[in-house]
KEKE-3310 file (N, C-alpha, C; in steps of 0.2 Angstrom, whole numbers, plus 5000, padded with zeros to 4 digits):
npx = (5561:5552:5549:5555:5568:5575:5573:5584:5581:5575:5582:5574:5578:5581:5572:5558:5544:5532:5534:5525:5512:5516:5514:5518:5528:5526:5527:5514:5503:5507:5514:5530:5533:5539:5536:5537:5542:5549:5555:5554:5549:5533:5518:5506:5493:5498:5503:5493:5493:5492:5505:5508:5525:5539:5553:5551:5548:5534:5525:5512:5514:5518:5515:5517:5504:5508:5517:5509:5499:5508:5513:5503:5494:5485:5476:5478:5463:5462:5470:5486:5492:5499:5513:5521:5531:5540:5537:5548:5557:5571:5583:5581:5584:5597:5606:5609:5617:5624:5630:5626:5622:5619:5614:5612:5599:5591:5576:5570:5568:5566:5570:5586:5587:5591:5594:5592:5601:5600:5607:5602:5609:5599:5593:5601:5599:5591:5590:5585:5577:5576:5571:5577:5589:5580:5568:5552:5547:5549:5556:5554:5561:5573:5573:5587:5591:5597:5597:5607:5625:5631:5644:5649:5651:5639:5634:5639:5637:5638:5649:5654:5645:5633:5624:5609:5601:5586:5578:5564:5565:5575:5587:5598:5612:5621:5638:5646:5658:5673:5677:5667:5656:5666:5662:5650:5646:5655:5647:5634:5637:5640:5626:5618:5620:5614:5624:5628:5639:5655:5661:5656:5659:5654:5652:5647:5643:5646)
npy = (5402:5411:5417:5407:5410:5426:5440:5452:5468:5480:5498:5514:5525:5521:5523:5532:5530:5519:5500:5493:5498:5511:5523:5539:5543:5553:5564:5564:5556:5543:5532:5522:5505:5487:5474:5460:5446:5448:5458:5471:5490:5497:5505:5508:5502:5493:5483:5478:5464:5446:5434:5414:5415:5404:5407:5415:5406:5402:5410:5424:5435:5453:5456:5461:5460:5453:5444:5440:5433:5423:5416:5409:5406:5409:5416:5430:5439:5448:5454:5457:5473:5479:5486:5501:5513:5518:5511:5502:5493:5503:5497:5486:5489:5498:5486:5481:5489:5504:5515:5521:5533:5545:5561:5578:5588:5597:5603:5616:5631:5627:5624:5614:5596:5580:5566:5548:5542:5533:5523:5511:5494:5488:5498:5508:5521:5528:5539:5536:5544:5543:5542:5538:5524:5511:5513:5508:5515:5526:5543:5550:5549:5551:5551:5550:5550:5564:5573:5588:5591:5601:5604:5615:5621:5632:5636:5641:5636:5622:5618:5607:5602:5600:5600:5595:5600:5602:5606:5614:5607:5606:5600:5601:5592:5587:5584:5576:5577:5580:5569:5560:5569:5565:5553:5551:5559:5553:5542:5547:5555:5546:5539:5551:5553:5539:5530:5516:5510:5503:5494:5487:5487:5490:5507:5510:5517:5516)
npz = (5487:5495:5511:5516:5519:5528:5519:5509:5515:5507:5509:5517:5512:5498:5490:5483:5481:5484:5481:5476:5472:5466:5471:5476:5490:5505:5521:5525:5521:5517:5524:5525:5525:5527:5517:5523:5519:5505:5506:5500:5502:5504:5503:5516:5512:5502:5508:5517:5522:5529:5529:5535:5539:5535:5539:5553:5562:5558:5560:5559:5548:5543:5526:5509:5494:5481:5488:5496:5490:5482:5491:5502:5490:5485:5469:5461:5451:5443:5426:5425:5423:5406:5407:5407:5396:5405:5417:5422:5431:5444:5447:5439:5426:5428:5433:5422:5412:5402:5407:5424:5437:5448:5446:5446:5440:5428:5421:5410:5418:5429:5449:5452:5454:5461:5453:5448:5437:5422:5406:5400:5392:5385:5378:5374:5368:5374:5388:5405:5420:5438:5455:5462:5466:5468:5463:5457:5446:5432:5432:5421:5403:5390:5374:5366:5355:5341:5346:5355:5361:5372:5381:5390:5405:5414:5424:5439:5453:5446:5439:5435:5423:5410:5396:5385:5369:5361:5348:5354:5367:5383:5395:5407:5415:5430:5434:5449:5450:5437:5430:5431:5423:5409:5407:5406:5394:5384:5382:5378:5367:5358:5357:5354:5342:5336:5340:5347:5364:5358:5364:5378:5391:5408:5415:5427:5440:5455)
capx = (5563:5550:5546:5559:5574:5571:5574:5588:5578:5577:5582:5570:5582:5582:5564:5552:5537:5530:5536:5519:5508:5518:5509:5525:5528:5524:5526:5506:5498:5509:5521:5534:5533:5544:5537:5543:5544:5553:5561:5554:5545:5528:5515:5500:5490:5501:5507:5489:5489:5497:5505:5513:5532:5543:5558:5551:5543:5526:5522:5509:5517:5512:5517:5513:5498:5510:5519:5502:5496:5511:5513:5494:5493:5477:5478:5473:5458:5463:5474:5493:5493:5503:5520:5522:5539:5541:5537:5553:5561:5576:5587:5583:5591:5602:5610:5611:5617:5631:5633:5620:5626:5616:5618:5609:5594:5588:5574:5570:5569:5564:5575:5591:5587:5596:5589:5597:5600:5602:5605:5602:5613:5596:5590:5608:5597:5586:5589:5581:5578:5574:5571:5580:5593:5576:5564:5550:5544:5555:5551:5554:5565:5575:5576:5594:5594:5597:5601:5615:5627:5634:5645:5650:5646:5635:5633:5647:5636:5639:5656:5652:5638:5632:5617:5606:5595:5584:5571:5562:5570:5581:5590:5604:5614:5629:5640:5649:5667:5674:5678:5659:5656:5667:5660:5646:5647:5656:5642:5630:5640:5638:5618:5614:5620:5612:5627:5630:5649:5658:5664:5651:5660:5648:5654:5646:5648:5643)
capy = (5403:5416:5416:5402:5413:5430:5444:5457:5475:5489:5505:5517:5530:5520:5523:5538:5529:5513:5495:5490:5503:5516:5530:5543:5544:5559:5563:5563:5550:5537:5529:5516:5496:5485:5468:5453:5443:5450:5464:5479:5495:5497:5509:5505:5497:5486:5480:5474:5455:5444:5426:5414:5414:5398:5409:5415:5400:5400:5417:5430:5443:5458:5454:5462:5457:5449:5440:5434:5427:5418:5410:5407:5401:5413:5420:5436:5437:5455:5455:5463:5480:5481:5488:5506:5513:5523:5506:5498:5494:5505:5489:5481:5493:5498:5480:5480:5496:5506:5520:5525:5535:5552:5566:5583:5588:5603:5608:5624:5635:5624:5621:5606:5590:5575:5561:5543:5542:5526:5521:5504:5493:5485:5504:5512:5528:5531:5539:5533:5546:5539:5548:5533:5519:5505:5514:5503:5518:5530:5548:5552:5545:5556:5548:5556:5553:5570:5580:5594:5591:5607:5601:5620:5624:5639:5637:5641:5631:5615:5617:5600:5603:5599:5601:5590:5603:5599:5612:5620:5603:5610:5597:5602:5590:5591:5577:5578:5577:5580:5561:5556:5571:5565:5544:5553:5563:5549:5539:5550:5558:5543:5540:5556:5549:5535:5523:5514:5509:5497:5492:5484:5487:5495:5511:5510:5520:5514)
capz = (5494:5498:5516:5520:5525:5529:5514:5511:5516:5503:5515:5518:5507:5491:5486:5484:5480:5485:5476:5474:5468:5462:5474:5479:5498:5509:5527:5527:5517:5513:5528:5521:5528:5524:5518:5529:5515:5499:5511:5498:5504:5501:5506:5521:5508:5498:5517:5521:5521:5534:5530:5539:5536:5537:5544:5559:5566:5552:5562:5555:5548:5538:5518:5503:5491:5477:5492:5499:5483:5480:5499:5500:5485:5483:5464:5458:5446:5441:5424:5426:5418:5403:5410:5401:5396:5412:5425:5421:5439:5441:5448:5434:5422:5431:5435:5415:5409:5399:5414:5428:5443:5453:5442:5448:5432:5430:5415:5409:5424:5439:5450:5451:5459:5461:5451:5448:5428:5418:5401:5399:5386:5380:5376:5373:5365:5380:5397:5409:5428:5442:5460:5469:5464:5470:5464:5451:5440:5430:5433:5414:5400:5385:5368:5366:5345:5339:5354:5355:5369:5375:5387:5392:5410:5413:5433:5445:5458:5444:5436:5431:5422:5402:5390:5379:5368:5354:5348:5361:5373:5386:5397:5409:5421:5431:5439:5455:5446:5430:5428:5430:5417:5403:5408:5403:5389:5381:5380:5376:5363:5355:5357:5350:5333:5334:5339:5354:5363:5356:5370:5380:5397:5412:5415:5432:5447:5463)
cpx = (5559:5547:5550:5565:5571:5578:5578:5581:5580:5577:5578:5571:5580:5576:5560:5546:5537:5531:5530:5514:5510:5518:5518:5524:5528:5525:5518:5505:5500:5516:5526:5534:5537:5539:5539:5545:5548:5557:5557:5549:5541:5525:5508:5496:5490:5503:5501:5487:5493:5497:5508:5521:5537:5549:5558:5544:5535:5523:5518:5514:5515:5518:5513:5508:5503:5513:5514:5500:5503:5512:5508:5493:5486:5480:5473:5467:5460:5470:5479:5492:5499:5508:5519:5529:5544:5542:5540:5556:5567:5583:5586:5586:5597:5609:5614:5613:5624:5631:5624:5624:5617:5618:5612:5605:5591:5581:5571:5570:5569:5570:5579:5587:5590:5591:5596:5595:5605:5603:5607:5606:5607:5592:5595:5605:5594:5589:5586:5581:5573:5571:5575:5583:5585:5569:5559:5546:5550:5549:5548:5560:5565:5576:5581:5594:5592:5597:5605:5617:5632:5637:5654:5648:5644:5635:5639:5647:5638:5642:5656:5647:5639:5624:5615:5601:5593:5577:5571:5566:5574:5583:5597:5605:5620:5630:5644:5657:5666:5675:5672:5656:5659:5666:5654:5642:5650:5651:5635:5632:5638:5629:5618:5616:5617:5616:5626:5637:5647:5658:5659:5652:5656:5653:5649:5648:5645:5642)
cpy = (5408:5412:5410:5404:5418:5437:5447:5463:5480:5494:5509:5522:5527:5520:5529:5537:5520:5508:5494:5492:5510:5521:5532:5542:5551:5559:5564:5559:5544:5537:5524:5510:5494:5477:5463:5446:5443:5456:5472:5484:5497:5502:5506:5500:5491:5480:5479:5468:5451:5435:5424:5412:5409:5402:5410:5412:5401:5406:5420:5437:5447:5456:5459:5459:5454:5444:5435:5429:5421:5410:5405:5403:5406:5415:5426:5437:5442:5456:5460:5470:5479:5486:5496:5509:5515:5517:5501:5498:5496:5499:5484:5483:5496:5492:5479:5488:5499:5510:5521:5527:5541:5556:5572:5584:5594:5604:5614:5629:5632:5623:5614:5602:5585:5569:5554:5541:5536:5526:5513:5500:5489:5491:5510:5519:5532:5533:5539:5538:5542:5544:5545:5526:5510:5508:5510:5508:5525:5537:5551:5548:5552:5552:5552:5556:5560:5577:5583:5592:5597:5605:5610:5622:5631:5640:5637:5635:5622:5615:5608:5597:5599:5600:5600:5597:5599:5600:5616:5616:5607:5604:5598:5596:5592:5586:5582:5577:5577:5572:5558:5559:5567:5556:5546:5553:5558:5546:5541:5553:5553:5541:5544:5557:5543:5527:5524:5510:5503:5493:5491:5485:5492:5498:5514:5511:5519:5521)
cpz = (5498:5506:5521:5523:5524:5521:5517:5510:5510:5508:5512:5511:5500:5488:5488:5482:5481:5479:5473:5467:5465:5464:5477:5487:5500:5515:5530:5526:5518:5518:5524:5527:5525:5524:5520:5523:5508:5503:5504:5503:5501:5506:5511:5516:5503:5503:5520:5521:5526:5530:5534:5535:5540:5544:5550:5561:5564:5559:5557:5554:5541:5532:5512:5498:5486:5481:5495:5497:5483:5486:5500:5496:5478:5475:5462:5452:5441:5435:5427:5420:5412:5406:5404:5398:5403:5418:5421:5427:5436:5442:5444:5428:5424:5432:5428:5411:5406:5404:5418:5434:5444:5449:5446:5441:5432:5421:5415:5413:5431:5441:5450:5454:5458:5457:5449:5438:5425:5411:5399:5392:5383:5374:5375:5371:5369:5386:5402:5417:5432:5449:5463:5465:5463:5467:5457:5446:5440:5429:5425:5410:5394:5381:5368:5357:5342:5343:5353:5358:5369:5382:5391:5398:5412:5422:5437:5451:5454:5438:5431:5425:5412:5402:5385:5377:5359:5351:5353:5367:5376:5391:5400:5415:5421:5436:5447:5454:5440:5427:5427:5424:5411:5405:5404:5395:5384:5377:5376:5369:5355:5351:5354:5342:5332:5335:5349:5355:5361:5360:5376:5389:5401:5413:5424:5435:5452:5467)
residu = (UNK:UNK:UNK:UNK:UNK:UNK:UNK:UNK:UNK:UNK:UNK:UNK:UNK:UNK:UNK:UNK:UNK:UNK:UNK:UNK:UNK:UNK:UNK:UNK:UNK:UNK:UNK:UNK:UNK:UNK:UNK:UNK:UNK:UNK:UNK:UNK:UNK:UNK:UNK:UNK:UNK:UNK:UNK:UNK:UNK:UNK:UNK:UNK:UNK:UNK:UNK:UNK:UNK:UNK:UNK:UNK:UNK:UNK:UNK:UNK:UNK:UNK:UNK:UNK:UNK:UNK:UNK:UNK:UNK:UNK:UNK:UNK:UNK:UNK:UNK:UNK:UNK:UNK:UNK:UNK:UNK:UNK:UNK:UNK:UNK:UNK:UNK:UNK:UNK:UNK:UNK:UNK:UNK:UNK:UNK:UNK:UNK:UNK:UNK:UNK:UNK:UNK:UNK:UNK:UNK:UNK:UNK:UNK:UNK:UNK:UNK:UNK:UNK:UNK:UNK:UNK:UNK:UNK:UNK:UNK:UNK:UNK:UNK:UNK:UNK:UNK:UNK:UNK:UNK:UNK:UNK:UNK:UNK:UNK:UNK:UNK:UNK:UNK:UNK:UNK:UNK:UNK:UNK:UNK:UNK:UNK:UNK:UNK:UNK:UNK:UNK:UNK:UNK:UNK:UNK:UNK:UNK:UNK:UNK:UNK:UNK:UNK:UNK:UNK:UNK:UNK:UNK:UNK:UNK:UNK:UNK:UNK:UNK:UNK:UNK:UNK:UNK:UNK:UNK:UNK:UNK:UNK:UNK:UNK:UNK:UNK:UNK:UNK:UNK:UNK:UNK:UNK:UNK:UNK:UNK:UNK:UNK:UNK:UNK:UNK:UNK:UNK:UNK:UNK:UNK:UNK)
# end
């Protein structure tokens, strides 16, 4: 269907770094486009190719360089990079996963930030952050086997708060309600033994 109806748009908000190339966004360097054909957000340079697109009357319009190849026909000569653990799209873990929601993250002194955290049901062990629900590489990932969970909170700003430690590791988050906490906490409670739930229902929060 590429190019024959016109794509739903990723919003500008749902990504911190370009689909293509991976490069973060800035208000200097790096504008966001919107492919006219897959609808993602890409940066100037993944957004230089023009095909024409069935939808709007076999027009030139600006397309991404995966998008180009495929309409065109043209093929790449340049092997795909081996994927690494980190460039797993977060809508595709996310879509599959025992819980994922926005929890706030903090390690060892730096400050909070809001990050989108996943734990996939094909990797129930691992946490997967994100910066953004769409974004196509994870900022970092936690093996959680063998963690502490201290689900004690120490911030008054994040009453909701907990902590994964393990050795020197330090790992704080903190939900936006006591409900998304213990959605949480469950889960992981489990992971950090080694098991995963029984009970296979996504525990997803929109």
């Amino acid at each position: 269907e590429l190019g024959k109806r016109a794509p739903r748009w990723i919003r500008d908000n749902e990504v911190t770094m370009c689909m293509k190339c991976k490069e973060p966004f800035n208000a200097l360097t790096r504008r966001r486009h919107h492919c006219r054909a897959c609808g993602h957000v890409v940066c100037w340079k993944c957004s230089d190719y023009k095909a024409h697109l069935e939808y709007d009357g076999n027009k030139l319009n600006k397309v991404c360089k995966d998008c180009y190849h495929v309409i065109t026909g043209c093929t790449d000569s340049e092997e795909k990079k081996r994927k690494g653990i980190l460039e797993i799209e977060s809508a595709e873990v996310s879509g599959n996963s025992v819980i994922c929601s926005f929890l706030q993250y903090m390690e060892k002194s730096k400050p909070w930030q809001k990050a989108w955290c996943v734990i996939p049901k094909q990797e129930a062990l691992v946490l997967y952050m994100y910066g953004a629900p769409q974004d196509v590489k994870a900022l970092a990932t936690i093996p959680l086997l063998g963690y502490t969970v201290d689900d004690t909170p120490k911030s008054a700003d994040f009453p909701h708060s907990f902590k994964l430690t393990q050795s020197k590791s330090v790992h704080s988050f903190a939900a936006d309600n006591e409900e998304l906490k213990q959605k949480w906490l469950k889960v992981i409670h489990l992971a950090v033994k080694g098991e995963t739930p029984e009970c296979q229902n996504e525990l997803q929060v929109n």
